[in-house]
N, C-alpha and C positions, 0 to 999 in steps of 0.2 A: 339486155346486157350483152356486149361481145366479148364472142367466145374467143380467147387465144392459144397459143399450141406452147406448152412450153417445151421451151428448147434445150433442156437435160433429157425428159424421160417421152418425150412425144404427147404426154397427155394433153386432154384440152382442159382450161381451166378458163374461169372468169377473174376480172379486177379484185372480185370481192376473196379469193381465195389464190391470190396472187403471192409469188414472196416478198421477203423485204429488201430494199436496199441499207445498205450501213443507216441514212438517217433515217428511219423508218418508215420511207415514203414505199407505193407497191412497186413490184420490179413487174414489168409486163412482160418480161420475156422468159420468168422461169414461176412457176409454180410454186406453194409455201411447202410444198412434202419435200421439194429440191432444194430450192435458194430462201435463206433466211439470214435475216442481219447483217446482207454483204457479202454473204459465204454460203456455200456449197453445204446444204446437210450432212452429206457422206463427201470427203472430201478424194478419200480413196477411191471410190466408187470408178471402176472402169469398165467400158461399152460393154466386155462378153459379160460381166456380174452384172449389166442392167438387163442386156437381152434374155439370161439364167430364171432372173428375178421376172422380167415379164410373162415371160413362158410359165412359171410356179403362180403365177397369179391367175392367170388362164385355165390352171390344173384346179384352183382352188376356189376361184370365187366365179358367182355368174356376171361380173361386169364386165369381163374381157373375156372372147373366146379365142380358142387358140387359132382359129384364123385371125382375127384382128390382131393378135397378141405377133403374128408373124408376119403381117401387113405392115404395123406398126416399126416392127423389129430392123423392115427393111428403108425405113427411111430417117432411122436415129442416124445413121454417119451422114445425112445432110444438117442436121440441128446444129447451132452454132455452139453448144458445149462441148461437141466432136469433130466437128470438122476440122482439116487438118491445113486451113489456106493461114492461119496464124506462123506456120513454122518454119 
C-alpha cells in the first residue's frame, strides 16, 4: 500500500486511513486525524499550534522523537495547507 504525506500535519498516512472528501470518497492528500467530510478537523488550527502540538507529541509519546518532530516541523510551510503561493 503507498504511503502518502499528508499535507496538513506532515504525517505519512496510507489510503486506508485517509480523510474524507464531502462525498465520502478518500482525500489522498490529507489524513483522517486532519481532513474529514470536506473539512479541516480543527479549523482554527494554525502552523505555530501544529509545530507546539508536534513537539508535545515528541515529549509524550515514542512515535516521534524530537528530532524528527523538528525535521518534520521544518517542512510543514511546504505542505499545500500552508503554503502561501494561494494569496
Amino acid at each position: 500500500m503507498k504511503t502518502l504525506i499528508c499535507q496538513s500535519c506532515g504525517w505519512p498516512f496510507t489510503k486506508a486511513t485517509g480523510g474524507t472528501s464531502r462525498d465520502k470518497s478518500i482525500n489522498t492528500d490529507y489524513c483522517r486525524d486532519c481532513y474529514q467530510d470536506g473539512a479541516f478537523t480543527d479549523k482554527s488550527l494554525n502552523l505555530h499550534e501544529l509545530e507546539v502540538k508536534l513537539l508535545e507529541m515528541a515529549e509524550m509519546h515514542e512515535d516521534i522523537s524530537l528530532e524528527e518532530a523538528q525535521e518534520l516541523i521544518k517542512k510543514l510551510p511546504e505542505l499545500k495547507r500552508w503554503r502561501m503561493d494561494h494569496i
